[in-house]
N, CA, C and O atoms as a GROMACS GRO file, in nm:
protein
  456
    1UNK      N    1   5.930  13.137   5.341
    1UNK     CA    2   5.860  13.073   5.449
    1UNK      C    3   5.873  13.154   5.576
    1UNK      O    4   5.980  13.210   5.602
    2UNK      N    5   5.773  13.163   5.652
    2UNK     CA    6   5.759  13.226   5.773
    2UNK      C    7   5.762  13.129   5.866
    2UNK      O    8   5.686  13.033   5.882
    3UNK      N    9   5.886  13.175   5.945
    3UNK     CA   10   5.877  13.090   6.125
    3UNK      C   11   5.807  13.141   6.199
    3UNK      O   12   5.832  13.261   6.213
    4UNK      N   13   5.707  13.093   6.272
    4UNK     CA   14   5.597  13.125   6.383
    4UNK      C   15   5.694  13.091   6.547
    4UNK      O   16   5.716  12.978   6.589
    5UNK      N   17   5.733  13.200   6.604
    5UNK     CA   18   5.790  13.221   6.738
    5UNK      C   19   5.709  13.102   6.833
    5UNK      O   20   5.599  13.068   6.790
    6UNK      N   21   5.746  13.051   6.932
    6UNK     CA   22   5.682  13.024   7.051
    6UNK      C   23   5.723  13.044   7.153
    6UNK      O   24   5.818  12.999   7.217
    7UNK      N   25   5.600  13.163   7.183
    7UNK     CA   26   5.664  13.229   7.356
    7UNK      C   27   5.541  13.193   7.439
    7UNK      O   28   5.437  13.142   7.398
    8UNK      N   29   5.576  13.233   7.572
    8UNK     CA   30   5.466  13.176   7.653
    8UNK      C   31   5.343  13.277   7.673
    8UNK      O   32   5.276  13.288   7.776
    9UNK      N   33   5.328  13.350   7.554
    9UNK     CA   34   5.145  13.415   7.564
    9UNK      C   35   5.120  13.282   7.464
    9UNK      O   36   5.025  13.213   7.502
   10UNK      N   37   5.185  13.236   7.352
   10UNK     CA   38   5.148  13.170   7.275
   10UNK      C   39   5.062  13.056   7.274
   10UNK      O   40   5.128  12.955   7.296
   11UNK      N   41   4.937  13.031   7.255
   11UNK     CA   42   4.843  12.931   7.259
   11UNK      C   43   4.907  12.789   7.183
   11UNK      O   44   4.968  12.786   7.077
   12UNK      N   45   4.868  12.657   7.283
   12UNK     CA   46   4.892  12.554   7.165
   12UNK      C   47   4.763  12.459   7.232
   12UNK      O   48   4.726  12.456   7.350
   13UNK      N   49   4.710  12.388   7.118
   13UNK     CA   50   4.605  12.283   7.138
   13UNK      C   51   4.677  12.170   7.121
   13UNK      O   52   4.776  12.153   7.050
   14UNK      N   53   4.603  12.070   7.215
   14UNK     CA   54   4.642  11.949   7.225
   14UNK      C   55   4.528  11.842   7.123
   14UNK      O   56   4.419  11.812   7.171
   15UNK      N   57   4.574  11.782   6.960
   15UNK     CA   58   4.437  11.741   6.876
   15UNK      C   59   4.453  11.583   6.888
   15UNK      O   60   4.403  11.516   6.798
   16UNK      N   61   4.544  11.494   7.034
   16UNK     CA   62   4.571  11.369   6.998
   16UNK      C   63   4.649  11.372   7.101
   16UNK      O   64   4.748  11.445   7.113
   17UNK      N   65   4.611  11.299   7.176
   17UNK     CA   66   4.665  11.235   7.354
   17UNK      C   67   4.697  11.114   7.322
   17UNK      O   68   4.620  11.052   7.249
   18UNK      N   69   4.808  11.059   7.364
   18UNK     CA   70   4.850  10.833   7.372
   18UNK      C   71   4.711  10.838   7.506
   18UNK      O   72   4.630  10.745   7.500
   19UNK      N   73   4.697  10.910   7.584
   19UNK     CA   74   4.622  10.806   7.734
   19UNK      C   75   4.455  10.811   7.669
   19UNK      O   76   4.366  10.828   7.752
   20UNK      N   77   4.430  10.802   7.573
   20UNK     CA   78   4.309  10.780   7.490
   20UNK      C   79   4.348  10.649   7.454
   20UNK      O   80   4.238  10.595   7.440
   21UNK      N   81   4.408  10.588   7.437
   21UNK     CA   82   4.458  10.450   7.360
   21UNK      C   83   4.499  10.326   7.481
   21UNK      O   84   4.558  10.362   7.583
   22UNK      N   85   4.475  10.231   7.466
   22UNK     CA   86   4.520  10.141   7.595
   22UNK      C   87   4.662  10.060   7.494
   22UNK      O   88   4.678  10.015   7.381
   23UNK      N   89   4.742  10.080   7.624
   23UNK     CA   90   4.861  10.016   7.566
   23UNK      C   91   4.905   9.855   7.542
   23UNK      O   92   4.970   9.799   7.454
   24UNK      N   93   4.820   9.800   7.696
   24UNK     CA   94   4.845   9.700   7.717
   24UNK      C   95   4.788   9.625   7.519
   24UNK      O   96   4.859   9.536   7.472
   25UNK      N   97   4.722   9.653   7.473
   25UNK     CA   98   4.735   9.598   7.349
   25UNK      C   99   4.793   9.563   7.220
   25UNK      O  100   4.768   9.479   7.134
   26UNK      N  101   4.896   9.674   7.239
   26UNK     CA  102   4.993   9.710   7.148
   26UNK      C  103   5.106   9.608   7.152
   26UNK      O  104   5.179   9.610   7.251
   27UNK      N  105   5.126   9.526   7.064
   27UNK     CA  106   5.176   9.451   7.006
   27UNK      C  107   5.325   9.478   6.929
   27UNK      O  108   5.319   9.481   6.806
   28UNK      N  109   5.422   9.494   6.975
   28UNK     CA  110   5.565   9.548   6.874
   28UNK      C  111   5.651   9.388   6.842
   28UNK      O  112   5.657   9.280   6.902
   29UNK      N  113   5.706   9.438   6.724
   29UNK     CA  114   5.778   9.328   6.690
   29UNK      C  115   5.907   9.288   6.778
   29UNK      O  116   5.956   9.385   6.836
   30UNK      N  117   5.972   9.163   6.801
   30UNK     CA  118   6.091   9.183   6.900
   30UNK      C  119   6.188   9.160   6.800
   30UNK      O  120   6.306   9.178   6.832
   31UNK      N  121   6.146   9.102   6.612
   31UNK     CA  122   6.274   9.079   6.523
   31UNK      C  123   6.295   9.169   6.478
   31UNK      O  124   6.394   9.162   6.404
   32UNK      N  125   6.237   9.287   6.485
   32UNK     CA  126   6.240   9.373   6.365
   32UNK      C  127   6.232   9.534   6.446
   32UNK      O  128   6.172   9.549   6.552
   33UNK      N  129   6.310   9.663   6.364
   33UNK     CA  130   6.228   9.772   6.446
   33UNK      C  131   6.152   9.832   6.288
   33UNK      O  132   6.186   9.838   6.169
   34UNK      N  133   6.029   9.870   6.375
   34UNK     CA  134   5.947   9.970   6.298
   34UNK      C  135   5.929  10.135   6.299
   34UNK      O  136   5.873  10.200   6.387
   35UNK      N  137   5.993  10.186   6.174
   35UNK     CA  138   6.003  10.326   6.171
   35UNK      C  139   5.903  10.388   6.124
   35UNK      O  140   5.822  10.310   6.074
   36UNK      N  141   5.874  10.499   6.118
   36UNK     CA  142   5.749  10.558   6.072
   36UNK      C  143   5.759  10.702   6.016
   36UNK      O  144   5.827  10.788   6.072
   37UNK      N  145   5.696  10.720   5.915
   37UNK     CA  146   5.675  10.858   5.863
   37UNK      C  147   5.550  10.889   5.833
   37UNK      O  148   5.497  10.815   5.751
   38UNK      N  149   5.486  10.977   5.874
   38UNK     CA  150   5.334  11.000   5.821
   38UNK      C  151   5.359  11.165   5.770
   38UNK      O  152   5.408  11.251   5.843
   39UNK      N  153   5.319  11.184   5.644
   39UNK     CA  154   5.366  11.311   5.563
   39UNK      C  155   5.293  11.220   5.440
   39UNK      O  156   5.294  11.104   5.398
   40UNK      N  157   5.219  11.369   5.407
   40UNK     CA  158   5.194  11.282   5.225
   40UNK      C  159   5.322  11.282   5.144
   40UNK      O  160   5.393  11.371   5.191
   41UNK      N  161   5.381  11.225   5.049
   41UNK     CA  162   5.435  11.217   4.956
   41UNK      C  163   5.422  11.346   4.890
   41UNK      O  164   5.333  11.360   4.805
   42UNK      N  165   5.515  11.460   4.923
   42UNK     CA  166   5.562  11.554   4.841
   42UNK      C  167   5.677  11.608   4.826
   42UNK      O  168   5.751  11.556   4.908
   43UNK      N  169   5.756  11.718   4.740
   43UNK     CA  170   5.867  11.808   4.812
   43UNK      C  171   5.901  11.823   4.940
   43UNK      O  172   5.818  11.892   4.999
   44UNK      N  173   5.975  11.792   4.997
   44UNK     CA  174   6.026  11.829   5.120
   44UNK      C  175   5.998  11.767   5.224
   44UNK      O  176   6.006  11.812   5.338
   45UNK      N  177   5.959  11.651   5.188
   45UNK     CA  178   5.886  11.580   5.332
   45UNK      C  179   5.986  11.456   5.357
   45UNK      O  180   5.984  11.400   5.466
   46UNK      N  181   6.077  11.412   5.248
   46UNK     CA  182   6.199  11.332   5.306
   46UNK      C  183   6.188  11.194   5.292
   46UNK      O  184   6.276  11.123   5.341
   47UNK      N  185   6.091  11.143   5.231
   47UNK     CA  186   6.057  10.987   5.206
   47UNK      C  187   6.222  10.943   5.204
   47UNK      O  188   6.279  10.888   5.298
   48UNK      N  189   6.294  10.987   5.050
   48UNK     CA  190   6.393  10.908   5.043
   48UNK      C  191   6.523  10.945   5.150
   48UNK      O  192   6.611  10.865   5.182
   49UNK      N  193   6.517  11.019   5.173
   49UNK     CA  194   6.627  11.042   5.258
   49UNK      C  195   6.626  10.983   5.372
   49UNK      O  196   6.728  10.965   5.439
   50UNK      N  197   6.447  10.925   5.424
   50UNK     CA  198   6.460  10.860   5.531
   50UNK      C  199   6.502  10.704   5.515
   50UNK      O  200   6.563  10.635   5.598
   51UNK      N  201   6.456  10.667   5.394
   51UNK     CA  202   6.488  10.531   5.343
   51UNK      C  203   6.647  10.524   5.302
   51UNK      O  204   6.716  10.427   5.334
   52UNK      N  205   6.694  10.621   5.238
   52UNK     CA  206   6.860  10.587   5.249
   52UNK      C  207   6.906  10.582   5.407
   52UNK      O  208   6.988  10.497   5.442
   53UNK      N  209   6.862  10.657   5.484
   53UNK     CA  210   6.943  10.654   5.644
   53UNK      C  211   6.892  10.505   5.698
   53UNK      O  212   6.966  10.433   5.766
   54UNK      N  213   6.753  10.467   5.660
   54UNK     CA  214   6.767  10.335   5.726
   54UNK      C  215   6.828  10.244   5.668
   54UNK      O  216   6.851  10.147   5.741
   55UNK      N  217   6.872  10.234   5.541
   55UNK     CA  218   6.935  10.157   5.429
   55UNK      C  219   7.077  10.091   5.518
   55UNK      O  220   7.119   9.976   5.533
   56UNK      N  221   7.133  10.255   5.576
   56UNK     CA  222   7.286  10.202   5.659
   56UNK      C  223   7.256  10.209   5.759
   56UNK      O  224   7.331  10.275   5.830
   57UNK      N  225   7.144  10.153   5.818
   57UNK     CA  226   7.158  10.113   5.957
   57UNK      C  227   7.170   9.939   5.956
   57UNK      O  228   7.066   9.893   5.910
   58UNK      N  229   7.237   9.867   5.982
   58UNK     CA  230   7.224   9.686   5.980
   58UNK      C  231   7.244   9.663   6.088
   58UNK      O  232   7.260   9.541   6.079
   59UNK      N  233   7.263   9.695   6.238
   59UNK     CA  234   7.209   9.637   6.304
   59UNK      C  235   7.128   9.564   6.340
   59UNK      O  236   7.168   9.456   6.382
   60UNK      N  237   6.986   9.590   6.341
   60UNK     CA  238   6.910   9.522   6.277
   60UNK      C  239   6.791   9.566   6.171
   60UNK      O  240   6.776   9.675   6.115
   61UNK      N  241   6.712   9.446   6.160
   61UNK     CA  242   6.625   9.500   6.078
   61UNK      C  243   6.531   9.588   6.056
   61UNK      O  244   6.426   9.587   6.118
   62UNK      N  245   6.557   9.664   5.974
   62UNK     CA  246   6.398   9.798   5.974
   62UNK      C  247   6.307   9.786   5.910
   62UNK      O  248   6.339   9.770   5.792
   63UNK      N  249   6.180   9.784   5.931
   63UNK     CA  250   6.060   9.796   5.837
   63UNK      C  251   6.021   9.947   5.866
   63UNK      O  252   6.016  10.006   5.974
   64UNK      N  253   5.994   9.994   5.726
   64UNK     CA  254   5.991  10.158   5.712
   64UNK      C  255   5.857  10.158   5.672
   64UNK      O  256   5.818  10.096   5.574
   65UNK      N  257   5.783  10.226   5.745
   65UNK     CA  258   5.629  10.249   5.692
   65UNK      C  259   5.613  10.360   5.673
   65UNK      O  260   5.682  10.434   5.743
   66UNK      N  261   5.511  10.431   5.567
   66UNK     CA  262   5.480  10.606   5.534
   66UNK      C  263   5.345  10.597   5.507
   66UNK      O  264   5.294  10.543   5.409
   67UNK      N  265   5.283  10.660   5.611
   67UNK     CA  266   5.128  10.712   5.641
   67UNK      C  267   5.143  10.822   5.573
   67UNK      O  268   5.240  10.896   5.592
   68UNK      N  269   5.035  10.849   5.470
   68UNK     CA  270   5.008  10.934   5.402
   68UNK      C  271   4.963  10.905   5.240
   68UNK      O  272   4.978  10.796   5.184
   69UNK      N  273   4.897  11.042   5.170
   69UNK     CA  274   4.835  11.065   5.069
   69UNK      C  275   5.027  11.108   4.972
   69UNK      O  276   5.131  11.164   5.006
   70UNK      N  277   4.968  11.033   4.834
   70UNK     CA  278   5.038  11.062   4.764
   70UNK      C  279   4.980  11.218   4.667
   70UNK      O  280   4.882  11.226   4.594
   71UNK      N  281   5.077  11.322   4.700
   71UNK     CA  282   5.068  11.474   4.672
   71UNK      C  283   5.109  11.448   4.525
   71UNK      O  284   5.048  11.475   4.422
   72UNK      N  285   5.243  11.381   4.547
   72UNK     CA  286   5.340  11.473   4.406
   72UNK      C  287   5.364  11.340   4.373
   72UNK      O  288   5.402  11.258   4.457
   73UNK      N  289   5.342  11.313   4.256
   73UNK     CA  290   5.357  11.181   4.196
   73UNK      C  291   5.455  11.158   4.125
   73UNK      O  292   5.487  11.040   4.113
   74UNK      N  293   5.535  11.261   4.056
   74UNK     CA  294   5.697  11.243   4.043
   74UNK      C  295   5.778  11.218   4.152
   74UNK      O  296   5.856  11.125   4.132
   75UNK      N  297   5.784  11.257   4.232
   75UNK     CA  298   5.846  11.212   4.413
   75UNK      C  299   5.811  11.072   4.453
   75UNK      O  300   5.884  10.987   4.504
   76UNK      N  301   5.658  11.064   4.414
   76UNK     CA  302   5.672  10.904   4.426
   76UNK      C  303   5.732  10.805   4.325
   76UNK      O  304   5.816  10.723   4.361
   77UNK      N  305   5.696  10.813   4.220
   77UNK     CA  306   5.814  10.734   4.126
   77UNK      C  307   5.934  10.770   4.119
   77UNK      O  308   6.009  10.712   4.040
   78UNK      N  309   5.972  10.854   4.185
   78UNK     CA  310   6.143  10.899   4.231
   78UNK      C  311   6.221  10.794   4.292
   78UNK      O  312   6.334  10.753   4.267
   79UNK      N  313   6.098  10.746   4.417
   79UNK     CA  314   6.141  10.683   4.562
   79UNK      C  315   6.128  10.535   4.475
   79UNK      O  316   6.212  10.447   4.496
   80UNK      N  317   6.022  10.514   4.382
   80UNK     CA  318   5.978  10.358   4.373
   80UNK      C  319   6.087  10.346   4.284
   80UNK      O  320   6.136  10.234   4.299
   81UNK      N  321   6.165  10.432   4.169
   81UNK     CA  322   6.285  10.388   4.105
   81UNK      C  323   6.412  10.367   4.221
   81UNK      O  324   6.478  10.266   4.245
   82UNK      N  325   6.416  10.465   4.266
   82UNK     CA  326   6.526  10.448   4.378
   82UNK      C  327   6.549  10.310   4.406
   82UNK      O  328   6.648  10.250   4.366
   83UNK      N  329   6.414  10.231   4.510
   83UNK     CA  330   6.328  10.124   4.528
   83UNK      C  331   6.446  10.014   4.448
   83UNK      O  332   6.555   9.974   4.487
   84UNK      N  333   6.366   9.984   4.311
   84UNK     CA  334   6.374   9.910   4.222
   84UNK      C  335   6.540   9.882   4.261
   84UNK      O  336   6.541   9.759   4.264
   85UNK      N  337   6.656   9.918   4.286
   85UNK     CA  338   6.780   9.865   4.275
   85UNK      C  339   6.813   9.887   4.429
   85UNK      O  340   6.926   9.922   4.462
   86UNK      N  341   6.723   9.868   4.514
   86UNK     CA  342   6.779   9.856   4.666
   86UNK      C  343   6.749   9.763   4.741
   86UNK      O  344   6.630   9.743   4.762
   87UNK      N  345   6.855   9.672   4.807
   87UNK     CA  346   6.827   9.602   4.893
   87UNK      C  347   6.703   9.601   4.986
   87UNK      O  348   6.650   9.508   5.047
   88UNK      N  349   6.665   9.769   4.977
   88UNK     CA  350   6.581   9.779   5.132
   88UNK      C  351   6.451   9.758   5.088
   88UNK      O  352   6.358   9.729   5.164
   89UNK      N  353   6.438   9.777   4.922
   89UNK     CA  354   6.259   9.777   4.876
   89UNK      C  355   6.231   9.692   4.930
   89UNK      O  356   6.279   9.641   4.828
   90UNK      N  357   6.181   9.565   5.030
   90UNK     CA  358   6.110   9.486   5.088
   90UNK      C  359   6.096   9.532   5.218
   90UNK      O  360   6.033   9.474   5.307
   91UNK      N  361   6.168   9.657   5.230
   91UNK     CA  362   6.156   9.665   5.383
   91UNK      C  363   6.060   9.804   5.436
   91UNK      O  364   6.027   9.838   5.550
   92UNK      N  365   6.022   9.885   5.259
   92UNK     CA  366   5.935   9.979   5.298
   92UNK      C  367   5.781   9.965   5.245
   92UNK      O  368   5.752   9.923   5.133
   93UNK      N  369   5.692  10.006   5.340
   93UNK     CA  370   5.585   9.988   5.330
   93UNK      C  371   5.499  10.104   5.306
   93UNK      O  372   5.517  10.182   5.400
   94UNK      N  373   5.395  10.160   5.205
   94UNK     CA  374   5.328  10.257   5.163
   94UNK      C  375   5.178  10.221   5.224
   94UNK      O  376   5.093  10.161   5.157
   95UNK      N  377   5.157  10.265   5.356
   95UNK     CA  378   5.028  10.252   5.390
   95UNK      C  379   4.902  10.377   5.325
   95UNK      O  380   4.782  10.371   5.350
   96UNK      N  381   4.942  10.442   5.274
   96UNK     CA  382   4.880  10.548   5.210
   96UNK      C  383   4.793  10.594   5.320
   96UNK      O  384   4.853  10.573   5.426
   97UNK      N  385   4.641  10.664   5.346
   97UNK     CA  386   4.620  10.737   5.383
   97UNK      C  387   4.491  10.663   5.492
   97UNK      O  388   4.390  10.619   5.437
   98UNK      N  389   4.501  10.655   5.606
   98UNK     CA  390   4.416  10.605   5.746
   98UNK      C  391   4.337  10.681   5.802
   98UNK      O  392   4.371  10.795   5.773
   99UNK      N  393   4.226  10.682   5.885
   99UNK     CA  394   4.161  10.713   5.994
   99UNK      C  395   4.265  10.695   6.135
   99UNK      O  396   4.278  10.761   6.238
  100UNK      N  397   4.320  10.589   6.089
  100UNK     CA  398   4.336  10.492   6.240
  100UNK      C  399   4.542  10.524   6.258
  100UNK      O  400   4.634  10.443   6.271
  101UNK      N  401   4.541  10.663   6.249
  101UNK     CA  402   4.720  10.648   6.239
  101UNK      C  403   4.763  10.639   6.353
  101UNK      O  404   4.877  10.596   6.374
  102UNK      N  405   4.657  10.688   6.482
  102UNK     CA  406   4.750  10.640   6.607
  102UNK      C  407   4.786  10.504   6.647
  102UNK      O  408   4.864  10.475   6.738
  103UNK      N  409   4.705  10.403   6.552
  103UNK     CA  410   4.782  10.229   6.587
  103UNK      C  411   4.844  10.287   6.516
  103UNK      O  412   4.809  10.396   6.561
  104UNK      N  413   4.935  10.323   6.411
  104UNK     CA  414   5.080  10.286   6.387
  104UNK      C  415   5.204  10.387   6.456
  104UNK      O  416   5.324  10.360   6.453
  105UNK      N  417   5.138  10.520   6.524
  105UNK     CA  418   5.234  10.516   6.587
  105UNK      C  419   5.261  10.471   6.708
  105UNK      O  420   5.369  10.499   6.761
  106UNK      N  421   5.134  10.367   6.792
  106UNK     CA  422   5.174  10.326   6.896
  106UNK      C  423   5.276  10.202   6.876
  106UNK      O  424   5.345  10.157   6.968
  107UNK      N  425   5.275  10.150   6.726
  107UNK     CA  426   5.338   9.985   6.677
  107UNK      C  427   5.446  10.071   6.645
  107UNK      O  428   5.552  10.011   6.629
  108UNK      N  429   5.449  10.170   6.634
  108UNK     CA  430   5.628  10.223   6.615
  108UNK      C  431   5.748  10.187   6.689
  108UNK      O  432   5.727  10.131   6.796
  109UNK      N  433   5.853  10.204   6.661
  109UNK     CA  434   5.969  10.215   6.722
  109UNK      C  435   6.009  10.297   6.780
  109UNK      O  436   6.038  10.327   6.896
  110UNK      N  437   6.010  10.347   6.655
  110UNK     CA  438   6.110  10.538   6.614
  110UNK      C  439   6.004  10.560   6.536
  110UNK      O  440   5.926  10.472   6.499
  111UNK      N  441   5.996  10.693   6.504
  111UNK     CA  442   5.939  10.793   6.435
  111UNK      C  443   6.047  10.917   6.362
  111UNK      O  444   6.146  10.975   6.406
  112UNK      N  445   5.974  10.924   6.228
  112UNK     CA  446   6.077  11.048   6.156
  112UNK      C  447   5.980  11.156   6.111
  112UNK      O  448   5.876  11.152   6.046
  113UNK      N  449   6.053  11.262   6.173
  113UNK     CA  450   5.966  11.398   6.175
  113UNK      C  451   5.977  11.431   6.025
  113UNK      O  452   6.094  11.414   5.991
  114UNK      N  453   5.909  11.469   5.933
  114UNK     CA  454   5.907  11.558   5.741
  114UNK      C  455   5.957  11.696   5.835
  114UNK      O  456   5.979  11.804   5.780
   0.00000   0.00000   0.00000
């Protein structure tokens, strides 16, 4: 894999501004926090690892959502066996693949970078 430097000749585009979106609408839960991952379902993008770290968080409650296309479909029945013997399977949600992903990261909490 190649790392791409960023120095300041370096160009970056901006493809998605929040002040396009009105906030006053945005709606967050006050029982619950909502985490977010948007990454398709493949190698290296961390589904379960993000779902074990919220697993030991009990403070309070997490609902784990993942925006995205399922890539690798052994990775997903990886996570849904995992699933099957964890307390947390009710607490993650597979929105699969949107137009509309900036409502969920404005209904976010936290966000987890793949």
């Amino acid at each position: 894999r190649k790392i791409l430097p960023f120095y300041n000749h370096t160009k970056a585009v901006t493809i998605f501004t929040p002040q396009n979106m009105e906030y006053e609408n945005i709606q967050r839960p006050q029982d619950h926090w909502e985490g977010l991952l948007v990454a398709r379902i493949a190698g290296g993008k961390g589904h379960l690892d993000a779902i074990k770290a919220c697993e030991r968080y009990t403070k309070k409650k997490i609902i784990l959502r993942f925006v995205g296309n399922i890539e690798d479909k052994l990775i997903y029945q990886e996570i849904l066996n995992y699933l099957e013997t964890s307390p947390f399977k009710s607490n993650v949600i597979f929105e699969g693949t949107t137009p509309r992903v900036a409502t969920y990261y404005h209904k976010a909490h936290f966000l987890i970078f793949p």
